[in-house]
DRENNUNU-324253 format. One record per atom (N, C-alpha, C): z, x, y; residue in one letter. Coordinates in steps of 0.02 Angstrom, whole numbers, plus 32768, in hexadecimal, padded with zeros to 4 digits. Example, Ala and Ser with C-alpha at 12.3 -4.5 7.8 and 13.67 -1.06 7.14 Angstrom:
818682947EE4a/818682677F1Fa/818682947F5Ba/816282827F90s/816582AC7FCBs/818A82858002s/
***
This chain:
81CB7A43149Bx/81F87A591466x/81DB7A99144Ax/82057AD31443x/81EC7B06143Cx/82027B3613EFx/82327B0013D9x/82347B1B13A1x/82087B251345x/81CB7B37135Ax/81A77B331327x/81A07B2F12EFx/81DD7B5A12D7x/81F47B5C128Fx/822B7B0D1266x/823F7ADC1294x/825A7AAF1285x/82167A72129Ax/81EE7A8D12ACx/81C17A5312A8x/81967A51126Ex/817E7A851256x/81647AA61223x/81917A9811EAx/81C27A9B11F2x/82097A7A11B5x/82087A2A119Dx/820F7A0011ECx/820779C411D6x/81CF79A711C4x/818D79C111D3x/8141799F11CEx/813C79B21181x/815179E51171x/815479F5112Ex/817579AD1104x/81C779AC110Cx/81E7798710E8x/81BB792D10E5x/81997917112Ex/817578E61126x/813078F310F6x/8113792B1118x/80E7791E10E0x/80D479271084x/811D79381064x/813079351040x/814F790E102Bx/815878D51040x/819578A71034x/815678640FFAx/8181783A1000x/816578210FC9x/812977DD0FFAx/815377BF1028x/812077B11056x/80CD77B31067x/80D977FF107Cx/808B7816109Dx/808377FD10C5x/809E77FE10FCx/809977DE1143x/8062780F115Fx/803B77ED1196x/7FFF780711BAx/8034783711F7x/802578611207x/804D7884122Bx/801778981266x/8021788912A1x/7FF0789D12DBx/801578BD131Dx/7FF778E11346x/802878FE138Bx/7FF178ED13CFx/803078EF1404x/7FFF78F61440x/8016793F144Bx/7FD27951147Dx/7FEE79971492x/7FCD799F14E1x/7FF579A714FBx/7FDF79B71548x/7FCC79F91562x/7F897A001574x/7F4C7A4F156Bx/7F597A5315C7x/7F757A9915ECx/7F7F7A9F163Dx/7FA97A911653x/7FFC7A8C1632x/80237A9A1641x/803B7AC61678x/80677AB916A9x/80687AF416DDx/80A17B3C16B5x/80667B5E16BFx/80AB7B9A169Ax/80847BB31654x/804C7B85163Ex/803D7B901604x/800C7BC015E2x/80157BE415BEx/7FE67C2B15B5x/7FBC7C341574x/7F847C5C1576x/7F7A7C62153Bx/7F807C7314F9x/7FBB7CA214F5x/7FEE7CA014C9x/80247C5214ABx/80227C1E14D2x/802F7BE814C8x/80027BB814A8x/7FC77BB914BEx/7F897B99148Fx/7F857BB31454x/7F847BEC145Ex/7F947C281408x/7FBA7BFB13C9x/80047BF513F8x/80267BDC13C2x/80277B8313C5x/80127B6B13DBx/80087B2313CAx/7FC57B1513A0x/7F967B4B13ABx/7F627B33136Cx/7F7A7B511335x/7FA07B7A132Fx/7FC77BAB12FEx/7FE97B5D12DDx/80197B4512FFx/80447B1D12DAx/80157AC512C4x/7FD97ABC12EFx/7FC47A8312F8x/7F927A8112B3x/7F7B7ACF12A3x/7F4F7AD7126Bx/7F897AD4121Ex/7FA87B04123Dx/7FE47B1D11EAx/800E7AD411EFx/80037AAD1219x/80277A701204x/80207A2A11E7x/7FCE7A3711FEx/7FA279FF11D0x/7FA879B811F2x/7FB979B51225x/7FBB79731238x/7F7E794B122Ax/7F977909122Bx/7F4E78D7120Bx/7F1B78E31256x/7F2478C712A1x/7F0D78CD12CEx/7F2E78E61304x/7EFB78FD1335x/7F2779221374x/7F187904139Cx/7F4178E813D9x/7F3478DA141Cx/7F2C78F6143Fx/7EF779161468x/7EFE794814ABx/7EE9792814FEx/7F257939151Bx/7F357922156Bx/7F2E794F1585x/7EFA795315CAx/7EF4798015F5x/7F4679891622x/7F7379B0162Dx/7FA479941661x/7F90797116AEx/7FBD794A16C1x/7FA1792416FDx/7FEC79291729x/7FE479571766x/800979531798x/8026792317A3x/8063791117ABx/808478D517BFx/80AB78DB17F6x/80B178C2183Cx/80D878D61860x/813778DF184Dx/814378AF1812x/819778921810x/81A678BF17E2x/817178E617BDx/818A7918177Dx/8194795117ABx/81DF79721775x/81E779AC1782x/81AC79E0178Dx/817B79EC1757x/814E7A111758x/81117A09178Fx/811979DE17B5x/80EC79D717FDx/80FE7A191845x/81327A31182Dx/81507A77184Ex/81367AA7183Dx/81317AB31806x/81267AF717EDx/80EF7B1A17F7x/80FA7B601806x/80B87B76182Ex/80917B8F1803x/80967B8117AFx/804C7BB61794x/80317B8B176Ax/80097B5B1790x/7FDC7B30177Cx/7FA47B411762x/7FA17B26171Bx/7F677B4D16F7x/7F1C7B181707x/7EEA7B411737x/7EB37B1D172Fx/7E9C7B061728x/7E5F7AC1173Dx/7E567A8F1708x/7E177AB716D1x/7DFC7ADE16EAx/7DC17AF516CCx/7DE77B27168Cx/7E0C7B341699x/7E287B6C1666x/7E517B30162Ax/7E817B0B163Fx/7E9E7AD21612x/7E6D7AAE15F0x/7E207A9B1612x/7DED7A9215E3x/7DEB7AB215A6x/7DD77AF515B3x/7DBA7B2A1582x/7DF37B1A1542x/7E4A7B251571x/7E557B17153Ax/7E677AE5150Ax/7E4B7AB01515x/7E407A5E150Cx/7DFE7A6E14C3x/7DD17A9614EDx/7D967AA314B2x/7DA67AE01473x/7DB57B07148Ax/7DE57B361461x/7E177B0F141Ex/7E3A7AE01435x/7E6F7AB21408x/7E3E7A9513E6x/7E157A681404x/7E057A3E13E0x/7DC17A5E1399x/7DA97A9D13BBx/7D917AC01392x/7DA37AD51351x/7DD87AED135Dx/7E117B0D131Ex/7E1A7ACB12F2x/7E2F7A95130Dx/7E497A5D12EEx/7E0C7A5012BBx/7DCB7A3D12D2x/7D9B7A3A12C6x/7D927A6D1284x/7D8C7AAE1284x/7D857AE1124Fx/7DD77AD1122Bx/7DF77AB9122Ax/7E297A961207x/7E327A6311DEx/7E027A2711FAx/7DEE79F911CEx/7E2279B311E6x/7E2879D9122Ax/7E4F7998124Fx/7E4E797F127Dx/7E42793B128Bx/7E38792212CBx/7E5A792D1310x/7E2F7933132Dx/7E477938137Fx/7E2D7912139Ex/7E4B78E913D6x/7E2878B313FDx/7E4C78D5144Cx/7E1878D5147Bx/7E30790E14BAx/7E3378BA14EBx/7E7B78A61505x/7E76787A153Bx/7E6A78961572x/7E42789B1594x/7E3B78D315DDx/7E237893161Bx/
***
């Protein structure tokens, strides 16, 4: 989902609400296709959004998924880095990250 500014809208309205629900995401780090300008803006939105905790998933080839085609498979050594990179930021954020790899 790529619309940032309506996610940033609703995490708002929850975490304002009277509730206070724990709010957490998964996020999948080596996506095929995926760039560093894309990590940019997910710690961009994952920091300015305050989530309580983050999930991070290395991606894992699947033969039946669409994305098992696609030819610009981002490295595993590079999808690391940026696995450590996220969880870094999160970290100087004051928010948990737990990396499933």
């Amino acid at each position: 989902y790529s619309d940032t500014n309506k996610i940033r809208e609703s995490l708002n309205l929850m975490k304002n609400s009277r509730a206070k629900p724990t709010v957490t995401t998964d996020v999948i780090v080596g996506y095929p296709g995926e760039t560093d300008q894309d990590i940019d803006e997910t710690v961009a939105l994952l920091c300015d959004s305050r989530f309580d905790s983050v999930h991070m998933f290395l991606y894992n080839d699947v033969p039946t998924a669409d994305s098992y085609t696609a030819q610009a498979k981002v490295p595993r050594n590079i999808a690391m880095q940026r696995i450590d990179r996220i969880e870094k930021e999160l970290s100087r954020a004051g928010i948990a990250g737990f990396v499933m790899v």
